[in-house]
N, C-alpha and C positions, 0 to 999 in steps of 0.2 A: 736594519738601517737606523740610525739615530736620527731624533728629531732636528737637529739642526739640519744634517746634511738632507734628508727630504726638505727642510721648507727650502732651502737651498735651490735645490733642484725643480721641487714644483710650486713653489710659492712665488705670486708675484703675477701670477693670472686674472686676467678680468675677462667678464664675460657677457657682451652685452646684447639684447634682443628686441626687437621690435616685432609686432604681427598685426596689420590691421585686414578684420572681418568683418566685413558690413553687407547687409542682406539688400538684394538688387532693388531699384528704384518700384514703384507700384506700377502695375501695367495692366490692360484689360484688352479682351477682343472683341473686336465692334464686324460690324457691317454698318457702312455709314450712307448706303443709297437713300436718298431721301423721297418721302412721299410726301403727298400732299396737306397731310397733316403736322407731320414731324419736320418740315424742311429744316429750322430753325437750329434743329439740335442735333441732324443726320451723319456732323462728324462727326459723333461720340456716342451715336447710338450703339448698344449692347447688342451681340448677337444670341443667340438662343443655344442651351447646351441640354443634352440628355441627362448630366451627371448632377451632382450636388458639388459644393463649392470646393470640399475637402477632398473627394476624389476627381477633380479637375486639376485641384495644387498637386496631388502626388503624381501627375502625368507631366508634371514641369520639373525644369533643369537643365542639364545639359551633356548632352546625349550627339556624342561623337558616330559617327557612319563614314561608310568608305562613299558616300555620295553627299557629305555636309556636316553642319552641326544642327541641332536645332533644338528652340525650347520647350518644345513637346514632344512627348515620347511619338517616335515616327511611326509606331503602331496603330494610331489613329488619324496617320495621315494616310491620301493618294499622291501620290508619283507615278506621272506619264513621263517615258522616254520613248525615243523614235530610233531609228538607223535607214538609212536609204536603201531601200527594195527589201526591209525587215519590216515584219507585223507588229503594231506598235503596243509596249508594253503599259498595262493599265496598273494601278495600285501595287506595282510591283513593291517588293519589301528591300526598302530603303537600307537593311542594314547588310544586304549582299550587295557583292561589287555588278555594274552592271556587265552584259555581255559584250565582249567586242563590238565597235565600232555604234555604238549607240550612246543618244545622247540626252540626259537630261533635259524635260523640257518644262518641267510645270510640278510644281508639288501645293494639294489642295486641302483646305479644309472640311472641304464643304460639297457636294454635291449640286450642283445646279435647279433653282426652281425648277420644279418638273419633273427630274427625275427620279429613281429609286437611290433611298442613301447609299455609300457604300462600304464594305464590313469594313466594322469599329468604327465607323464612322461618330462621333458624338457634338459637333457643332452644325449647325446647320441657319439658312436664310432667315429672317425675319419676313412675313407675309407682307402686304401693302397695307400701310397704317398703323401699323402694329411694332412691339418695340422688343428688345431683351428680354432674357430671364437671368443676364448674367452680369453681376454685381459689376458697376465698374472701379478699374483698379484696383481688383480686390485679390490680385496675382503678384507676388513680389517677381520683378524681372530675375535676371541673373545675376549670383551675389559677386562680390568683389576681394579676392584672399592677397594678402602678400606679406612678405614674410624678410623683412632685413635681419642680419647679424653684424657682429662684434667679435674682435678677439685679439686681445693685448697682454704685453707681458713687460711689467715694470722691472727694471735692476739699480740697484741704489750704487751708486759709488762716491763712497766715503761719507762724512755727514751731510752734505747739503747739494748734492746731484743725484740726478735721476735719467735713465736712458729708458727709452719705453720703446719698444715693437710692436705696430698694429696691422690688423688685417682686418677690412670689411666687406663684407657681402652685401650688395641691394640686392631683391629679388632673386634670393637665396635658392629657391626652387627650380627660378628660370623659367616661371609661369606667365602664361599668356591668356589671363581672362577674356573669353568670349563676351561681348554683349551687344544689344542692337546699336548701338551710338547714342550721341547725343543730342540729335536729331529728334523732335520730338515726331516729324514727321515721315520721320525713317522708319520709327519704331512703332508707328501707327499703318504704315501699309506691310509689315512683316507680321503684323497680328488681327491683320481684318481676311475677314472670312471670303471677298472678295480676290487677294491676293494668289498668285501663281508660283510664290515663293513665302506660303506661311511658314511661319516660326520658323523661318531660315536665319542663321545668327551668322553673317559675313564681316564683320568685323570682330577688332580684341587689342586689349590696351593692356599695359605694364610694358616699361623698358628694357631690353633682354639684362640676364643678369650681368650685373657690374662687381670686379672684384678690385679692390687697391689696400696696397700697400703702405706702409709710413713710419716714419721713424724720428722721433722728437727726445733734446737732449735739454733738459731744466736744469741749471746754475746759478 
């Protein structure tokens, strides 16, 4: 094939791309019951963890289940479900579907003052008076991906016109990031140790994908 007839044929393409990736807002888990000492500061008070900071972050993300999403790995969560005249299921494993006719009722971080933790458990109560050992917002929340493109093709006719065919994608993937909102205090009872719905992530933003067409003639 000669070079004319190729530029011909495939010359006259543009190609253009956008990606923005930004790592999730900072976020931390509290227990914020206040005691007599700390009232002052009880909504931001830290909850207490077994782990060190670096194997806490690799336990975060976002971790799809047939019963939620959530941004801890569900391995170190409890989930109770119930069913009417069924025995109720305790720390059942979040990433099987549940059984007929039962229902979702609670998913915990935390074990109850008092009693024994429970397996993989690694957050737990803060005593009375007493505070955190867990850095606050020292957790990136969930990060944010999306991905637009481009794609045109110029043809010259004669010296001083131009016919151009474009085609663009927003949200190229068709991706729908999870995150807690923007609610700061949305995002404050989905990660207190208190909650019945820890690191459950029911919301998610991006517009489904958009694709358009267009066609522009310069003289």
């Amino acid at each position: 094939m000669s070079e004319g007839l190729a530029s011909h044929i495939f010359g006259g393409f543009q190609f253009s791309s956008i990606v923005n990736l930004i790592s999730g807002p900072p976020v931390g888990v509290i227990d914020p019951r206040a005691t007599s000492t700390i009232t002052f500061q009880s909504d931001r008070q830290s909850a207490i963890t077994s782990l060190t900071l670096p194997e806490l972050k690799k336990l975060t993300g976002t971790f799809r289940t047939p019963n939620g999403i959530y941004f801890f790995d569900p391995k170190i969560l409890c989930a109770t479900a119930t069913a009417p005249g069924q025995p109720t299921l305790t720390c059942f494993d979040l990433y099987q579907p549940l059984p007929a006719g039962y229902t979702l009722n609670s998913v915990r971080a935390a074990s109850p003052l008092g009693q024994a933790p429970f397996a993989g458990q690694v957050f737990f109560f803060n005593q009375a008076g007493s505070t955190g050992n867990i850095q606050r917002n020292a957790i990136n929340g969930t990060p944010y991906l999306n991905w637009d493109a481009g794609l045109s093709r110029n043809f010259r006719i004669g010296e001083t016109q131009r016919l151009q065919i474009r085609a663009e994608a927003f949200n190229v993937l068709n991706r729908q990031v999870p995150f807690f909102g923007t609610s700061t205090a949305y995002t404050s009872s989905r990660l207190d140790v208190n909650s019945n719905n820890f690191g459950r992530i029911t919301q998610s933003y991006n517009d489904p994908r958009i694709i358009q067409f267009g066609v522009r003639y310069d003289f």
